[in-house]
N, C-alpha and C positions, 0 to 999 in steps of 0.2 A: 625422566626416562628418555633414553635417546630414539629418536626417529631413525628406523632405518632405510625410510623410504626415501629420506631425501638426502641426494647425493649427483656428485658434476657426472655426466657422463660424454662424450667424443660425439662429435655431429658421424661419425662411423657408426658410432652404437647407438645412435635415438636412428639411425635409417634403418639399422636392421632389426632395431623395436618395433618402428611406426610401418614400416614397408612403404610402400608407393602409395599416395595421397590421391583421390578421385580429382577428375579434374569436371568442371562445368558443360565443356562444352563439346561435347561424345554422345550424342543422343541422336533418338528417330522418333517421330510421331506416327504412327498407322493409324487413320480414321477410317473404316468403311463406311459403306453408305447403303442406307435400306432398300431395297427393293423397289417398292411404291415411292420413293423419296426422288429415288433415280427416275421412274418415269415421270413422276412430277416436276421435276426440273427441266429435263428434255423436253417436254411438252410446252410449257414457259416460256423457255426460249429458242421456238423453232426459226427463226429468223438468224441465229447464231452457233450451227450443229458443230462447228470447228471444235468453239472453245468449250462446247457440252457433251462430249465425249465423256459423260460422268464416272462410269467404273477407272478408263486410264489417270483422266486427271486425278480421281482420288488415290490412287495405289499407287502414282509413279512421282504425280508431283506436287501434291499437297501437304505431305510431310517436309518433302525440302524447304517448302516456304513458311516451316514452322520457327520463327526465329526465335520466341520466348517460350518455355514451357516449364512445369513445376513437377516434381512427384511428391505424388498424393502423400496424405499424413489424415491421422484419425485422433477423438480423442471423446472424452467421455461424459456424457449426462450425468449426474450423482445426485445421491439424494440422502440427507444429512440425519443421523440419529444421535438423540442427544441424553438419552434416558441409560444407555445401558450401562455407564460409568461414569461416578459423579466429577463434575468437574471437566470430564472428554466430551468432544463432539468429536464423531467420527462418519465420514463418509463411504459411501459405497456405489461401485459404479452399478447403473441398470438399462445403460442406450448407450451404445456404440454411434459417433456422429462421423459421418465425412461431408469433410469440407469440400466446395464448388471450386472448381480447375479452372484457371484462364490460358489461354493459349493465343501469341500472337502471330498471325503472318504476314508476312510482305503480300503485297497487295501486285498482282504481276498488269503490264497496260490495257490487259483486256475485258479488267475489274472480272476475270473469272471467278478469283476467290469470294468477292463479296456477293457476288449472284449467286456462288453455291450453298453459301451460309443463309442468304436471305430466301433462296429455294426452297433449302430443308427447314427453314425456320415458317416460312409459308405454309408448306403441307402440315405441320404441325396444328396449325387453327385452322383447317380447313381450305386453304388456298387454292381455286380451280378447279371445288364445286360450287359455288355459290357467288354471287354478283359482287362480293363487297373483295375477292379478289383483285380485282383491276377498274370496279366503279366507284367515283369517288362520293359518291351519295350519302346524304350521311344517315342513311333508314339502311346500310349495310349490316349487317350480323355475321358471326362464327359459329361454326360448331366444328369440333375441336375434332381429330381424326384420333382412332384406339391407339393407346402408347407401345402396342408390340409394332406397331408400322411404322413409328417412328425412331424408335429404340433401338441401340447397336450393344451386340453383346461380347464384341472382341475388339473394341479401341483400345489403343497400348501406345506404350510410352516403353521404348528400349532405351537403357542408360549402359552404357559401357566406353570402354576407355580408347586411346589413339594404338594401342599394339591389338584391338578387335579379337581379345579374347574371351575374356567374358563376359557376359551381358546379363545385365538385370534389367525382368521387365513386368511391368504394370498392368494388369489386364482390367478393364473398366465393365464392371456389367451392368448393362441398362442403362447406357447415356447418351446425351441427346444437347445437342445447342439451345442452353437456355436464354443467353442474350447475347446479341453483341452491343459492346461500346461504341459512343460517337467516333468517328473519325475525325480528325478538325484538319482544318484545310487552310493555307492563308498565302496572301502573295509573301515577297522577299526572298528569302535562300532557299533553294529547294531540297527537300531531303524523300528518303524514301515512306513511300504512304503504307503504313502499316494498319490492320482491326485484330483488335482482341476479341477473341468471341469465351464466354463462360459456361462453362461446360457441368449439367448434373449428371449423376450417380448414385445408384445403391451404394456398391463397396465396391471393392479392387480387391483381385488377387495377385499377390507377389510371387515370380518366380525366377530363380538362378540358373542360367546355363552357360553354353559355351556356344562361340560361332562358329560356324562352316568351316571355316579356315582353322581354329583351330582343331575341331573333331582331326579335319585333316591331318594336320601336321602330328597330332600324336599319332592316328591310324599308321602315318607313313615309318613314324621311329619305330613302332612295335613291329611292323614288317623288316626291317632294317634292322634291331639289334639283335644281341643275343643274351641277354639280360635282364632279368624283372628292373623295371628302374620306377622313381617316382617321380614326382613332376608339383613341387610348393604350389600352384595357381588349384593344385587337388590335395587338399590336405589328408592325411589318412587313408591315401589308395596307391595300392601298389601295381602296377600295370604288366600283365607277362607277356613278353611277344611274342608271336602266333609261333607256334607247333610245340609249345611248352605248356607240358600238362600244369593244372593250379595243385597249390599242396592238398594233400589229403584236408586237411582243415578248413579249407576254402573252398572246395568242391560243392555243389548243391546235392541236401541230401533226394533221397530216391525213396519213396518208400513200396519195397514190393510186395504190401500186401495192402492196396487201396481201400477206401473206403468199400464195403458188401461182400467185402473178401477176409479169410482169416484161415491162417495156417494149416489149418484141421480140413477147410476145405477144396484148400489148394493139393 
């Protein structure tokens, strides 16, 4: 029986199959940083208020020094039954697992990034209420600080492409610096000093949009034409520009008899 699947086709026609391919390296990291985490750091290291400017450095330049990052993936706990048909073993899933995020950044000369991580990672066990913070005694102890103080409930990962149209992005709820890696260090050639720090999590939510620029640029063509037109990066949407009523079909309906209301007593 012949395959009809398989057949030559023009690098024209596998481009207008495939479309344009994702590429690596299009991304942003946004970390915020908790509240208490913030004064705890500041506090830390008062002898250094420049480089602990904690909300700017985290929103302006903490992501840029994000040089390795991953988007997240899931996958599933199962649990095996073997009785319901002879001969089959069949699985079923019953826990959704996700996996721990590692994230590396360049390290900038003021060792900022590793203070902030080893800050928020301080305040986590306690760091700067009790002696065992900065004394090296070894009759030191922890106790641990509640995980909403330590917790971030909007760290994201935006992935989108070099034309900044649209953007898919990662929303992480409830995570927190679980460790970072050694850093190793050695004489000979120098290169740039990077830490990965690993990162837990509940779950993520995934969401698709569109950036600024391009909201824009269709706002501006709908102002500008005179045309319903479409736009392939929106599949299935027809766009009318402004002072052009929608067809009767696409209108929102209206209903004028609301809810506690009915004919008879209108």
């Amino acid at each position: 029986m012949a395959n009809n699947l398989v057949k030559s086709i023009t690098m024209s026609r596998a481009k207008e199959l495939v479309g344009n391919l994702a590429q690596t390296n299009h991304y942003l990291v946004s970390i915020p940083i908790p509240e208490k985490v913030k004064i705890h750091i500041q506090t830390s290291y008062p002898e250094d208020t420049r480089s602990f400017q904690v909300p700017k450095f985290a929103t302006e330049k903490l992501g840029l020094l994000c040089s390795d990052a991953s988007l997240p993936t899931s996958s599933y706990a199962t649990a095996e039954v073997k009785d319901n048909f002879m001969g089959i073993t069949q699985e079923f899933a019953h826990t959704r697992l996700y996996t721990d995020l590692d994230f590396t950044f360049y390290v900038d000369n003021d060792y900022t990034v590793m203070r902030f991580f080893e800050g928020w990672m301080d305040y986590i066990s306690g760091g700067g209420e009790f002696a065992a913070a900065s004394d090296p005694s070894t009759s030191g102890f922890r106790r641990f600080n509640f995980p909403n103080d330590y917790k971030v409930q909007n760290m994201e990962i935006f992935k989108f492409e070099k034309d900044y149209k649209t953007v898919l992005s990662y929303q992480f709820v409830n995570a927190f610096p679980k460790g970072l890696t050694p850093v190793p260090i050695s004489y000979g050639d120098a290169d740039l000093l990077k830490v990965t720090v690993n990162f837990n999590y509940d779950r993520y939510l995934v969401k698709r949009g569109f950036t600024k620029e391009f909201d824009l640029e269709i706002r501006k063509k709908a102002l500008t034409t005179k045309e319903p037109f479409k736009d392939e990066r929106i599949p299935g949407t027809t766009i009318f520009p402004a002072g052009i009523p929608l067809p009767l079909d696409q209108r929102p309906t209206i209903d004028p008899f609301p809810q506690g209301f009915s004919r008879d007593s209108a």
